[in-house]
N, C-alpha and C positions, 0 to 999 in steps of 0.2 A: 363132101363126105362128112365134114363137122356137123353140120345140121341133120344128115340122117342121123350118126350119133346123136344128138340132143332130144332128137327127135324120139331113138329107140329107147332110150336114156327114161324119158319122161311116160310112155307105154311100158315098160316094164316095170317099171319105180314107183307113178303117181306123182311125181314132183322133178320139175325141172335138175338137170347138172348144177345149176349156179343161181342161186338165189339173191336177192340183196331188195330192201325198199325203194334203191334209185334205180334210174339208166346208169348213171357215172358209175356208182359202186357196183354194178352187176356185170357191166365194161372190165371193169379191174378186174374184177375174180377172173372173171373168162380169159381172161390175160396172163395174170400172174398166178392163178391157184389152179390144182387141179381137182379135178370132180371128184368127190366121194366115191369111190367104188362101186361098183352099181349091186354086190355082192353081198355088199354090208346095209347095202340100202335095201335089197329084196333077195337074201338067201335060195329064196324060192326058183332064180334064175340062176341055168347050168354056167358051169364054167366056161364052158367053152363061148356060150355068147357072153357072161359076160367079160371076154379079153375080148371078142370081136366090139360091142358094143364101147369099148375104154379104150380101143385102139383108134376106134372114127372120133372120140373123143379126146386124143393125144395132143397136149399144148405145142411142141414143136413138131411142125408137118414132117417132118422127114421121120418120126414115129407113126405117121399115120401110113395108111396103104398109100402106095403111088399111085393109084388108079381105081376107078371105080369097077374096071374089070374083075382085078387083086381083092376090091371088097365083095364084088361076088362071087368070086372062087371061093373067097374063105367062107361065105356064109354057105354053099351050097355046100365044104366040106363038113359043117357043123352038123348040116339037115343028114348029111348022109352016116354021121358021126364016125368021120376020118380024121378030125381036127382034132 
């Protein structure tokens, strides 16, 4: 579920969650920093995706959905805009 995040993250942004010139330091960030808001990075995307997209993106898993089911409930309720 972190990698669709990273994934939605960098389609709707144009630039990856976590940036750095190394492996090692790009390892850290992903670790210890959390993503720029994807809101402040592309205003252009609703609210609602983006907390879905910063939720698949949440550094302690127990922030993220429990289930890949849970992440497409919540995306289907976005599409339907019940979220």
């Amino acid at each position: 579920l972190y990698s669709l995040g990273a994934v939605a993250y960098q389609c709707l942004s144009g630039q990856p969650p976590h940036q750095d010139e190394t492996t090692w330091g790009l390892m850290h960030k992903v670790v210890t920093e959390d993503a720029r808001h994807l809101l402040e990075v592309n205003p252009a995307v609703s609210e609602r995706m983006g907390w879905f997209v910063m939720r698949l993106l949440a550094r302690p898993s127990a922030d993220r959905f429990e289930s890949a089911e849970d992440a497409l409930a919540a995306l289907a309720s976005i599409k339907e805009g019940v979220a």
